[in-house]
N, C-alpha and C positions, 0 to 999 in steps of 0.2 A: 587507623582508618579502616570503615567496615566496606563491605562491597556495594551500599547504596552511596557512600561517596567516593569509591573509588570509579563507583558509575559515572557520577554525575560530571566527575571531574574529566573523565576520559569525554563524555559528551559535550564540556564544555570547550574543550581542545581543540576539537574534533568539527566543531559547528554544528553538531547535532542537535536537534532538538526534541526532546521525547516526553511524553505523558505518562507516569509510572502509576497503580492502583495499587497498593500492599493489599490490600484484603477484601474479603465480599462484602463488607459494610459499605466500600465506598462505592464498588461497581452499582451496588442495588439504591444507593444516595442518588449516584449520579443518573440511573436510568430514571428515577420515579420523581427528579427536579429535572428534569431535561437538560441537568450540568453537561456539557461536551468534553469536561474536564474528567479527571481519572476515572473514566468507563469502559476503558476496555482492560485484558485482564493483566496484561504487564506492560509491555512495550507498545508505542503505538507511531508509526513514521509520523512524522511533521514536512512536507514537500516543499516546495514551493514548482509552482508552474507556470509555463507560460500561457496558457488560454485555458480558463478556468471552465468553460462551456466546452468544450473541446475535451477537455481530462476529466470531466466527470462524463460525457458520452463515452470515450475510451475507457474508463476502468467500469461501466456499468457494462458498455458491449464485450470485452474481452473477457474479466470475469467474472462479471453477475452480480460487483456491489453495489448496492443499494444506497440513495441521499437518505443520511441520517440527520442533515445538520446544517443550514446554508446562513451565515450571517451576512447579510446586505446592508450597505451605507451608500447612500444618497442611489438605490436602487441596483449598486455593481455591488458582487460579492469579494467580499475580503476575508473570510473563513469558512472551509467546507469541510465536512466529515461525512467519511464513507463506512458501510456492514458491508460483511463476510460471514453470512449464518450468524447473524443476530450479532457479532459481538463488532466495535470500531477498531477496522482494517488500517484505514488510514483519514488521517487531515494533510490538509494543504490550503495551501494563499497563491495569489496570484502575483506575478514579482512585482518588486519595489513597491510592494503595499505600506500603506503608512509612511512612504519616505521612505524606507528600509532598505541599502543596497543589496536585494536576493535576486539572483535569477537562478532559473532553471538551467538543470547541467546543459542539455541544447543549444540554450543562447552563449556555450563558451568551449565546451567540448565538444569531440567527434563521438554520436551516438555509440560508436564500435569500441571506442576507448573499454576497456574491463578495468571495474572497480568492484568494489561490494556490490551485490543485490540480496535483494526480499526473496527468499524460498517460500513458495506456495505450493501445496496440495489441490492439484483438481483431480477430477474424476479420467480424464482425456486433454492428455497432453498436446494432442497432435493437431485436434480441434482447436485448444485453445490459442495456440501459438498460429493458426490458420486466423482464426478472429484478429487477433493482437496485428498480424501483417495487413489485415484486410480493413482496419480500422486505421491503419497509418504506420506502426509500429514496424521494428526491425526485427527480424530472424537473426542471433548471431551466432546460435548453436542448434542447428536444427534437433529434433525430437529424434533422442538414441536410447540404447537399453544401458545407463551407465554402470558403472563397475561398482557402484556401493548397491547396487538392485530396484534402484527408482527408474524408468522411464522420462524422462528429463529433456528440458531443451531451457535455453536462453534467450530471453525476446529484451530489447529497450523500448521502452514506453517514448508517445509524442513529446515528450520531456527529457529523454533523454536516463532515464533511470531505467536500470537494469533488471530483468525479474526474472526469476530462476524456476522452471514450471516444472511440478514434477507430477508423479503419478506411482505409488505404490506397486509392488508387487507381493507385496510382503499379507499373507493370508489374516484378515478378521481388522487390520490396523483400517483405519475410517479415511473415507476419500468423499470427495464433493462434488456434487454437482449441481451448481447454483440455480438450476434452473427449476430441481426438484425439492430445493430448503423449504421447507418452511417459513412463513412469515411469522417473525415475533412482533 
């Protein structure tokens, strides 16, 4: 067994759901067909949430991504994908889409609960996790200088997912700040 199905099968376990691209032939397929399928460059979350207009204001105010990709059925949307400097950060649905029994961690756990979270790079930690409170979101580890040499804090998103914000100290390695990306 290789490690694309030792992947998949841990995903499958798991309830994850992920979008893998093996190579640049697909990302450059998918951009230039407007596929929302395998375009980003490895892994890419799949969410689900609870107020689908509510999480895309929330992750465009907190960190700067951008609507790449909105699928609407009978005028309400049932698939969203969001950029992060050009490349697809994240997809989500809004629960029980299609029948589907999903909800967002929110609608079942306590926001503070600690599970896994998404480690992101911004430019300004302290800012960001200021947005993130002030758009709805929880502080659950305020903005410290932590001991592997990132400036780091812990926020939960309106859903209930956990996001790891970090900030470089480390001299010449690339940081973000979405306000100053460029548009692709």
């Amino acid at each position: 067994m290789n490690f694309f199905s030792v992947f998949l099968l841990a995903a499958s376990l798991t309830g994850a759901v992920v979008a893998i691209a093996s190579d640049d032939s697909q990302t450059q397929h998918a951009s230039t067909t407007g596929s929302p399928w395998l375009s980003s460059r490895l892994i890419t979350p799949h969410l689900t949430v609870k107020n689908v207009a509510a999480s895309k204001q929330f992750y465009t105010q907190t960190f700067g991504f951008k609507l790449r990709y909105e699928n609407l059925k009978d005028g309400l949307p049932v698939h969203v994908e969001m950029d992060y400097h050009g490349e697809l950060a994240l997809m989500f649905v809004p629960e029980n889409v299609g029948g589907r029994p999903t909800l967002a961690p929110i609608s079942f756990a306590d926001p503070r609960q600690h599970t896994a979270y998404f480690y992101i790079y911004v430019d300004d930690v302290d800012a960001v996790a200021a947005r993130a409170k002030a758009a709805g979101g929880v502080v659950l580890e305020t903005p410290r200088d932590a001991p592997w040499g990132d400036r780091f804090a812990l926020i939960a998103d309106i859903n209930g997912y956990h996001w790891g914000l970090a900030q470089t100290r480390e001299p010449g390695f690339p940081t973000f700040d979405p306000r100053k990306r460029s548009s692709k």
